[in-house]
KOLMI-935386 format. One record per residue: x, y, z of N, C-alpha, C in turn; residue in three letters. Coordinates in steps of 0.2 Angstrom, whole numbers, plus 5000, padded with zeros to 4 digits. Layout:
BEGIN
XYZXYZXYZALA/...
This chain:
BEGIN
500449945000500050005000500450065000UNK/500450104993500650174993500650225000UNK/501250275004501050295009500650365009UNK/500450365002500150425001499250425002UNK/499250345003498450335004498550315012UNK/498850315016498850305021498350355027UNK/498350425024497650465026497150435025UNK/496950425021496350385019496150315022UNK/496350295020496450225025496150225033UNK/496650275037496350285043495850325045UNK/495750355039495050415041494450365039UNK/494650335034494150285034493850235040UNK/494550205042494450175051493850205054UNK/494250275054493850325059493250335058UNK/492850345051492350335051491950265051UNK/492150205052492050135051491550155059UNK/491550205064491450205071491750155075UNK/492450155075492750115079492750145086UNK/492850205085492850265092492450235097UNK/492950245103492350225108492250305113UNK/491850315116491650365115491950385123UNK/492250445123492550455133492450445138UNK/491450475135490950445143490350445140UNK/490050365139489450385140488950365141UNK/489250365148488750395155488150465155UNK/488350495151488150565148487350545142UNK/486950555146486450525140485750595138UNK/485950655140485450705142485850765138UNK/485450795135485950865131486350905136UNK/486150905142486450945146487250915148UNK/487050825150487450815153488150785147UNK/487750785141488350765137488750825135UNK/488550895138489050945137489550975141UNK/489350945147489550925153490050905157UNK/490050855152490250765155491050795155UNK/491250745163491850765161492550715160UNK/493150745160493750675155494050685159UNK/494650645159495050635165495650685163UNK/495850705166496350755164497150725164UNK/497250755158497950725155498550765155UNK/498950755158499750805159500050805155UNK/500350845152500750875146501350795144UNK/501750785150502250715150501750645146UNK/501350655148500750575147500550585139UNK/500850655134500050675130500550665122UNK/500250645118500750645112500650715107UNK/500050755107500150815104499650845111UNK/499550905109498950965111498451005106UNK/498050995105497551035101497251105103UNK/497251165101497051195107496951175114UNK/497551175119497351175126497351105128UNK/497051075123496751015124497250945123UNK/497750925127498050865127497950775125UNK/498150745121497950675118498450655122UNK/498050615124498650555129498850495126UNK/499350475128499850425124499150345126UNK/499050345128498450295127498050295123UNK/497950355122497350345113497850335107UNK/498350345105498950315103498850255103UNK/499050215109499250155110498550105107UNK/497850125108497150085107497050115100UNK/497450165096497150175090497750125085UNK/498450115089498850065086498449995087UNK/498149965090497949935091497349925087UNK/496949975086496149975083496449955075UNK/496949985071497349975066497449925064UNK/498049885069498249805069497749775066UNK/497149785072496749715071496149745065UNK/496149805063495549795056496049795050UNK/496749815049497149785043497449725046UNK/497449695049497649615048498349615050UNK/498649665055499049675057499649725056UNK/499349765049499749795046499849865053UNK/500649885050500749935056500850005048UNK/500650065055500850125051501250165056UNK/501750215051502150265054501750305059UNK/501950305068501650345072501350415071UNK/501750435065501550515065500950515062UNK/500750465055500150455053499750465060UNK/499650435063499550395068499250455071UNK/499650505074499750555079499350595075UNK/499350625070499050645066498350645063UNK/498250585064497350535063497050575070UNK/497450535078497250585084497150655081UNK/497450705080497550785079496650765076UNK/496750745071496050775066495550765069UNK/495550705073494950695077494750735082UNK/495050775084495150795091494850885086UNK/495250875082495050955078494150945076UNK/493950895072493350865074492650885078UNK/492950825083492650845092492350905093UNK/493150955094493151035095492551075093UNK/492451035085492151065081491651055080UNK/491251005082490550985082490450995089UNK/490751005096490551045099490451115101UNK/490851165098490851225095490051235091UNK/489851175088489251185086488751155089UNK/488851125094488251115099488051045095UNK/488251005092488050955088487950895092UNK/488350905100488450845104487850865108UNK/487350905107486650905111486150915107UNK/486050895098485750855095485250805096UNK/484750805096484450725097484650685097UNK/484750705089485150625087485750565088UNK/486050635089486850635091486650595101UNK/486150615104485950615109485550545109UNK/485450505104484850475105485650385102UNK/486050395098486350355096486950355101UNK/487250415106487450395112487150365116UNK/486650365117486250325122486150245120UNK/486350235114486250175111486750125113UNK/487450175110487950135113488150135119UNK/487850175123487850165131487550095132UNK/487150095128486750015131487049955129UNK/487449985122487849925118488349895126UNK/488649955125489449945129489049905137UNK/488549945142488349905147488349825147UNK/487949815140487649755140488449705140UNK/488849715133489349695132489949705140UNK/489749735144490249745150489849685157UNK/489349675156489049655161489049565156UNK/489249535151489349485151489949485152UNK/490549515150491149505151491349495158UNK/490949545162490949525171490649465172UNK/490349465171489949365171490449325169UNK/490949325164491349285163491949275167UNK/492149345167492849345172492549315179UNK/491949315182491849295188491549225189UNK/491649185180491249135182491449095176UNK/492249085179492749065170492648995172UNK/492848965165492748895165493248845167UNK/493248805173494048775175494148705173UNK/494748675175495048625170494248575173UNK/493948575181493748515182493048525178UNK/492748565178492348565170492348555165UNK/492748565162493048525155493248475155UNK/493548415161493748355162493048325163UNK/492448365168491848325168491648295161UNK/491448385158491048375150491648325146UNK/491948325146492348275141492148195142UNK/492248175151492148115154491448105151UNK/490848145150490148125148489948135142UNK/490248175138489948195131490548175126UNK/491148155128491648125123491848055126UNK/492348065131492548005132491947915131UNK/491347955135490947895137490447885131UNK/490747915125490247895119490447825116UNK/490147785115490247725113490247705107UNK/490447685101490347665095490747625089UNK/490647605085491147545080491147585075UNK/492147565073492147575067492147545063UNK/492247555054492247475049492647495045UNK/493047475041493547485038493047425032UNK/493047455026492647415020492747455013UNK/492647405007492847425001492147404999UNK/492147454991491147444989491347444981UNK/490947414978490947434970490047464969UNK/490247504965489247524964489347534957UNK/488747504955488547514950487947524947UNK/487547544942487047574939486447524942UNK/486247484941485747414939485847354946UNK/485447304947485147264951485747204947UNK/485547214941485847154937486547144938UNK/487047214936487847214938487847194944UNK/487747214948487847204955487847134954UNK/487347084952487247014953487847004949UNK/488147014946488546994941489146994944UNK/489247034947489947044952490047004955UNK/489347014959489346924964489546874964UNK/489246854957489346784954490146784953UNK/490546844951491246844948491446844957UNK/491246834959491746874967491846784971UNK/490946764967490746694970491246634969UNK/491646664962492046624957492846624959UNK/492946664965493546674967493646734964UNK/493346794962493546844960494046894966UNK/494246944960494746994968494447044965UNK/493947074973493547104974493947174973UNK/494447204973495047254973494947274964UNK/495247214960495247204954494547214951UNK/494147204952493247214949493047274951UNK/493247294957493047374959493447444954UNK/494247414951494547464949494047464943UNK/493847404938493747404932493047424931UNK/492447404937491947424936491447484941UNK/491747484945491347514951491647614948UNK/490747634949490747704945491047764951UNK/491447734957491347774962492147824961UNK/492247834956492547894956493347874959UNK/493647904965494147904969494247834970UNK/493847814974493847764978493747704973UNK/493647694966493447664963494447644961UNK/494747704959495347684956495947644963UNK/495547644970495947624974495647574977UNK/495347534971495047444973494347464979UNK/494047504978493547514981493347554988UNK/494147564990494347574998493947625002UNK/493747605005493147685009493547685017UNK/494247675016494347675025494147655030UNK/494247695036493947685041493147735039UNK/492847705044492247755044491647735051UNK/491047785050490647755056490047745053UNK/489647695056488747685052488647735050UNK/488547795056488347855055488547895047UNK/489247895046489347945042489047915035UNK/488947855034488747825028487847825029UNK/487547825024486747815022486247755024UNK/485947755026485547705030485647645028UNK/485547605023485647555016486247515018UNK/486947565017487247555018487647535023UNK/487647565029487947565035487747495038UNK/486847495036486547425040486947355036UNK/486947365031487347315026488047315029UNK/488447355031489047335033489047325040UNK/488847345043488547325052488247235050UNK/488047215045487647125048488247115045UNK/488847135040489147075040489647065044UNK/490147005042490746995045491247015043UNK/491947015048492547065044492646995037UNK/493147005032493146975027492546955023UNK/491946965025491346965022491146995017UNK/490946965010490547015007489746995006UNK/489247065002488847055001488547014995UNK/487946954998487846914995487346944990UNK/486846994990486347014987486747114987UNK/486547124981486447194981486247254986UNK/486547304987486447354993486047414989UNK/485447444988485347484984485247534989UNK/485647594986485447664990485247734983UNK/485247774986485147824982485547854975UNK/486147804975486747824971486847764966UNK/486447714968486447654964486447574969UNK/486847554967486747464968487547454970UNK/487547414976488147434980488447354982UNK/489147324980489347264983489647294988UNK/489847264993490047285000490647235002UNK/491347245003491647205006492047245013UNK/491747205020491947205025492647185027UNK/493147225026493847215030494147205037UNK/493647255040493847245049493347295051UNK/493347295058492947335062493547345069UNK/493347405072493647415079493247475083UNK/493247455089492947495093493047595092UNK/492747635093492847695091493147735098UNK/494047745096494147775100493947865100UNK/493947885107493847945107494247985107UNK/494548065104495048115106495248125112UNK/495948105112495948115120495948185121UNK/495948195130495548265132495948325128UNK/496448325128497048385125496848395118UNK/496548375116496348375108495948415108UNK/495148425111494548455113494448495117UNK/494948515123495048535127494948625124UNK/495248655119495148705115494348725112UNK/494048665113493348665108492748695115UNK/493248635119492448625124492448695129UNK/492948715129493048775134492648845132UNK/492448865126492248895123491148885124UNK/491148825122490548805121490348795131UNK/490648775134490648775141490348845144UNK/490748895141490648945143489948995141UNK/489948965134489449005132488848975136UNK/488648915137488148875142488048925147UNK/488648935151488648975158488049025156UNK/488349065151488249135150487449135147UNK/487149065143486549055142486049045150UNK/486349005154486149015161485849055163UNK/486349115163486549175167485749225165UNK/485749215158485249275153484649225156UNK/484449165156483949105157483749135163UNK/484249145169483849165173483849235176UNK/484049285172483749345172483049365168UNK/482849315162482349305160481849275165UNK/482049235168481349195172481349255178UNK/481649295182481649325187481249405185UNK/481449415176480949475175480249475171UNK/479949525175479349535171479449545164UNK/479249515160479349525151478749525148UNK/478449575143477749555141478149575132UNK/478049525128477949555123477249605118UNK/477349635116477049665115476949665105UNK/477349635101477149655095476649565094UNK/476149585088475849515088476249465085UNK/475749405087476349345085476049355078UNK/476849315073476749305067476449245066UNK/475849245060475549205056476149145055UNK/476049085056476649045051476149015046UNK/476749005040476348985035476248915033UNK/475648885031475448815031475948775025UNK/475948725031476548685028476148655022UNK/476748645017476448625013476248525013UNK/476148505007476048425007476548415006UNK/476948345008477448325008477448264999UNK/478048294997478148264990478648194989UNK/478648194983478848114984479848144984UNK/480048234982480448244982480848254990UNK/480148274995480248285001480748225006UNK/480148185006480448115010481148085006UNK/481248085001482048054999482548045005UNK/482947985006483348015008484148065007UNK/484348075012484648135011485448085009UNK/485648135005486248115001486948115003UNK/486948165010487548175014487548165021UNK/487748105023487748085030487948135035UNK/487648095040487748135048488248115049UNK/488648165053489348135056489248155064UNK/489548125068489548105074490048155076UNK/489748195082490248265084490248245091UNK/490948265093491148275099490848325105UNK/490948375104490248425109489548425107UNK/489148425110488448395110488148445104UNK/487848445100487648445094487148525093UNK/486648515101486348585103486748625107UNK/486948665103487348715106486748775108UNK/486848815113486648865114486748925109UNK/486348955109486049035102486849075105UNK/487149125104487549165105487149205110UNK/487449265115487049295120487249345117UNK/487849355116488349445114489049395110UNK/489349425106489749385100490149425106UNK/490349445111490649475114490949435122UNK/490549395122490249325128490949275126UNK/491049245120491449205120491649195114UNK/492049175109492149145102491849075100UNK/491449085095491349025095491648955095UNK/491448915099491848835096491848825088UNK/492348785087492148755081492048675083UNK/491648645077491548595078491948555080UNK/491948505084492548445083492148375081UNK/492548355076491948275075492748205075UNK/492348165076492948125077493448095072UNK/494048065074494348075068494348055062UNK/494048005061493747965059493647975049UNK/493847975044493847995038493048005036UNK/492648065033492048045031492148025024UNK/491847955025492147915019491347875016UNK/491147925011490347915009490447905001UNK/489847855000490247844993489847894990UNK/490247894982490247954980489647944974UNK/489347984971488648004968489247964961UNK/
């Protein structure tokens, strides 16, 4: 970035309303011309504007505000100092116009007054009510560790029709190598040029059809009859099965800390909702009637469910301020679905 755009850039910041505002405690025309600021000593200040002193900590939070909305880019301080001066010239000057006892001006302070409370009175909730190791040891003990489940390591050849599929069999029946049939004939894309191989996997992440056909049989086992699912006509060879290990805690530890916490914070709102009076007031909305169900409705669905480590119902966000969201954690497990 040329430095000659450099003004621009941050004036643009500045108006993004990144500013937080000195006090606003001040919500009344009178009191917001009032209001008073902490007084800044010449040693503390990085320029003077008329009279008017900027302390090296609006500097410091304007480096900052910078950092984090260019992606860490940094700018020469004088820009910088200079960004302060304008703003402060600004200020001066929409006060000189009495702009700061505006309605409007008066009605949008008050707004963020309510922003900033809301957002400070979660963040006290949290620092008071932070989430500890023996919390995230319990939730892991119940919602990961003690999840129980098989995995199946199996090769598939799929093909078009009822008929190939019989025809496979018959070739499989004859001593065929199931590996060698799957490269040559099975329409499945990736997994077809690797003798049919689908990895490990869980029932779950594979199609109801499927998962139940490799769940009856045995390891070394293939299908005797045809698998038909949505994608076609499926031979099935069962390689191995092994109990489903869980991530150990250290792996998830990062996931659940986050989702732990927003719970609290859901709590917390849950019961200052049941403890206050609340009426809503606007009418409720008409919902509209469901339609009839089609024959495109009911189909099964073409992208399996995968099995997730933190429980599935996460709580709604309270304030994006509360906590960052978890990301998902699912188990390690390859999702290994055959392919359309």
């Amino acid at each position: 970035m040329k430095l000659k755009l450099l003004p621009l850039l941050i004036a643009g910041l500045a108006l993004s309303g990144c500013d937080k505002p000195a006090n606003t405690a001040a919500t009344t025309p009178a009191a917001v011309a009032t209001a008073s600021e902490p007084t800044v000593d010449k040693a503390d200040a990085v320029a003077v504007v008329n009279g008017k002193y900027i302390p090296k900590s609006a500097l410091e939070e304007l480096e900052k505000e910078i950092a984090m909305r260019s992606h860490g880019q940094t700018f020469p301080k004088e820009k910088l100092v200079e960004e302060l001066i304008q703003r402060e010239l600004l200020i001066q000057d929409a006060t000189a116009k009495k702009l700061d006892q505006a309605p409007e001006f008066v009605a949008r302070l008050n707004d963020a007054r309510k922003a900033l409370l809301s957002q400070t009175d979660l963040q006290n909730f949290i620092a008071s009510h932070p989430v500890t190791d023996e919390d995230i040891k319990k939730e892991y003990e119940s919602k990961v560790a003690a999840e129980k489940g098989e995995e199946f390591k199996a090769r598939h050849i799929l093909v078009k029709t009822d008929a190939e599929a019989k025809k496979i069999i018959d070739e499989l029946d004859k001593g065929g190598d199931f590996a060698k049939l799957a490269n040559k004939l099975s329409l499945d894309g990736k997994e077809a040029q690797n003798g049919g191989d689908l990895g490990w996997f869980l029932a779950a992440q594979m199609v109801a059809p499927f998962s139940e056909a490799v769940a009856a049989l045995e390891n070394g086992k293939y299908t005797k009859t045809p698998v038909q699912t949505q994608f076609g006509y499926h031979v099935i060879l069962r390689e191995g099965s092994r109990p489903q290990t869980p991530p150990p805690l250290d792996a998830v530890k990062d996931q659940l800390a986050p989702f732990l916490q927003r719970q609290k914070v859901e709590g917390m709102l849950k019961d200052l909702r049941s403890a206050a009076k609340v009426e809503v007031l606007l009418p409720a909305e008409e919902k509209p009637a469901t339609p009839p169900a089609t024959v495109e409705s009911v189909q099964p669905t073409a992208e399996p469910a995968k099995t997730e480590v933190v429980p599935a119902a996460e709580p709604a966000k309270a304030e994006e301020a509360a906590a960052p969201a978890p990301a998902e954690a699912t188990t390690p497990a390859p999702a290994a679905e055959p392919a359309k």
